[in-house]
C-alpha angles and dihedrals in degrees: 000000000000102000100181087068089050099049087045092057096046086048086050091051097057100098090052091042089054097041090052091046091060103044087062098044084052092061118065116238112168119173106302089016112080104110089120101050095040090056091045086059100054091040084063096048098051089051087055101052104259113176088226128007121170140125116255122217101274091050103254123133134251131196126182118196098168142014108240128121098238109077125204104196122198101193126188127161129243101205122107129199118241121268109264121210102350096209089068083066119097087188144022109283096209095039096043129167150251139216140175090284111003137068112210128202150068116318098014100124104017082072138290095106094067090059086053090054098040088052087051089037087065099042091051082051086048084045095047114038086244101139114091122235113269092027139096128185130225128209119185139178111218135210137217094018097135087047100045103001098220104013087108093060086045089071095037088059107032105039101022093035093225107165111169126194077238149337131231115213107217086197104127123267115181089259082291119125104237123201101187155334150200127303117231134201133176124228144207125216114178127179133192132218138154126256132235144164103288097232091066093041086163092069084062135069103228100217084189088066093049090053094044097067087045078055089055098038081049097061093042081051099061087055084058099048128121120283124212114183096222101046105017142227133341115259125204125175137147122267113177137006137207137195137184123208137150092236144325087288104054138068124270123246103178132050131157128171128200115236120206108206127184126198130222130199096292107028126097133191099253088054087053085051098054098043086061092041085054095052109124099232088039088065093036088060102035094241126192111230120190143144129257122258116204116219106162118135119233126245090270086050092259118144126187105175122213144171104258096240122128115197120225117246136188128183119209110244084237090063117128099227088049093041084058092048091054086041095057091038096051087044097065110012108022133263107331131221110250111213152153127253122236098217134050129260138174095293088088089080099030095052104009102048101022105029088236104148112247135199127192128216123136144161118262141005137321089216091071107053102115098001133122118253094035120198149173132189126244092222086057095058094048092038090050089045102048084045096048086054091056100054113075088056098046088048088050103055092044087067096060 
């Protein structure tokens, strides 16, 4: 491969990567909202030659550059979260801004701007005769990811029996190449107590003050939690948390809390399960412990329920879809990190659920994903494209 001429294209494409980039930060597309943002990129890939572009009936997008059988997929969401507190905010988040070097806004590096690079990424490989033959590459823009990571690939692989040779996650990685990263679930924890006039609350059962010692035993929990050396320990901590009273001056008889888990190399969800079961207060009060179930619809009304449980999921380094990544990485920027992500993307479903290989590498950085003041890097978007159209050429020839 001539990489000079790939890095050049990519280099050529900046100012429409950027421009693009803007124009969907600048449309708000919250989980299960995401119908503008989904149309304007289509629009773009049919502008820019793709083979198929069209929205599937969930909502996500779909983009076809080949005709092969085999399919490469670079997959990024186009859901945002919300805002937050707007006064933590020095600029419009939908406006944004630029700058010589950066992108503001909402959404720029989680993670619109890997879908920007994936759809230049695959014009650069049409360009650029970089699809091998028997082979064509996906690229699809996914939808509910913030609300339930992977259900979108649920529904590409189960209903529309899409099974790619690998997947690249576009989530940003810091321009490192990530193999894997933690599972997650969420978990419900309820209590029961009675209710009485607050002013005899002895003639009541608080069922605040029984949850507040689960609460307790919960954050002793997370010190006591599994360790695996690659991607690190389990984490537990409480979310979210509930309560039922008559009114203000009455005990209350119902409380309930949200638990974020997240799951290391080792640890299942029914072993999650069973350490809060096990809690001491959760036996004393007789607790009910259970996992969450979405059931949102998508933004067409779809909806495709599922437990909310993300499995955990790990590649080896000697991988042929991650020995491709560092490949077309070393060819054009220099020996790569190769990492883990904190957090948690779609490749639970693709490789944790499913056993479909996934890569990560991504534009801009995992420490601002859900913060105020987003923002992504030019250089990013132009680095993560001339590297995706490398891939599907590299990948090939390891196999041979």
């Amino acid at each position: 491969m001539d990489y000079s001429a790939i890095k050049k294209a990519a280099e050529n494409y900046e100012k429409d990567m950027t421009a693009f980039l803007r124009e969907l930060i600048a449309i708000p597309s919250e989980s299960a909202e995401e119908e503008g943002v989904a149309k304007r990129i289509v629009a773009e890939m049919e502008q820019l030659g793709f083979d198929e572009a069209f929205i599937d009936k969930m909502g996500n997008v779909h983009g076809v550059m080949g005709k092969g059988e085999k399919i490469i997929a670079f997959d990024g969401h186009i859901d945002t979260v919300g805002l937050g507190e707007l006064s933590n905010w020095k600029f419009d988040p939908y406006k944004g801004y630029e700058n010589e070097t950066e992108i503001g806004g909402r959404g720029g590096s989680d993670q619109t701007g890997g879908v920007v690079s994936a759809v230049y990424g695959a014009k650069i490989m049409k360009d650029l005769g970089l699809i091998p033959e028997g082979y064509k590459v996906l690229v699809t823009g996914t939808v509910q990811e913030e609300d339930c990571d992977g259900l979108c690939w649920q529904f590409i692989h189960n209903e529309m029996d899409i099974t790619p040779e690998f997947v690249v996650i576009t989530e940003p990685t810091d321009q490192g190449i990530y193999r894997g990263h933690r599972g997650r679930m969420e978990i419900r924890v309820e209590v029961k107590g009675v209710s009485c006039h607050g002013s005899a609350p002895e003639r009541g059962d608080n069922a605040i003050y029984k949850m507040a010692q689960i609460v307790l035993e919960v954050r002793d929990l997370n010190e006591h939690l599994h360790f695996d050396p690659f991607l690190g320990k389990g984490t537990i901590t409480v979310t979210q948390q509930f309560y039922n009273s008559p009114s203000r001056c009455a005990v209350a008889d119902f409380a309930a809390i949200s638990l974020d888990r997240r799951l290391t190399d080792g640890e299942t969800w029914e072993s999650a399960l069973e350490e809060v079961r096990n809690l001491p207060s959760v036996k004393e009060f007789g607790a009910q412990v259970s996992m969450y179930k979405y059931e949102r619809p998508s933004w067409t009304g779809l909806v495709y329920p599922t437990e909310c449980f993300f499995p955990t999921w790990v590649i080896p380094e000697d991988h042929p879809a991650c020995k491709a990544m560092v490949a077309a990485h070393k060819g054009m920027y220099g020996e790569p990190r190769v990492d883990k992500w904190t957090f948690s993307t779609n490749g639970v479903s693709i490789m944790g659920r499913y056993g479909i290989p996934c890569i990560g590498f991504g534009p801009g950085a995992e420490a601002q994903a859900h913060a105020p003041n987003e923002i992504t890097w030019k250089a990013d978007l132009v680095r993560c494209a001339a590297v995706y159209a490398a891939v599907p050429m590299n990948y090939n020839a390891s196999l041979s």
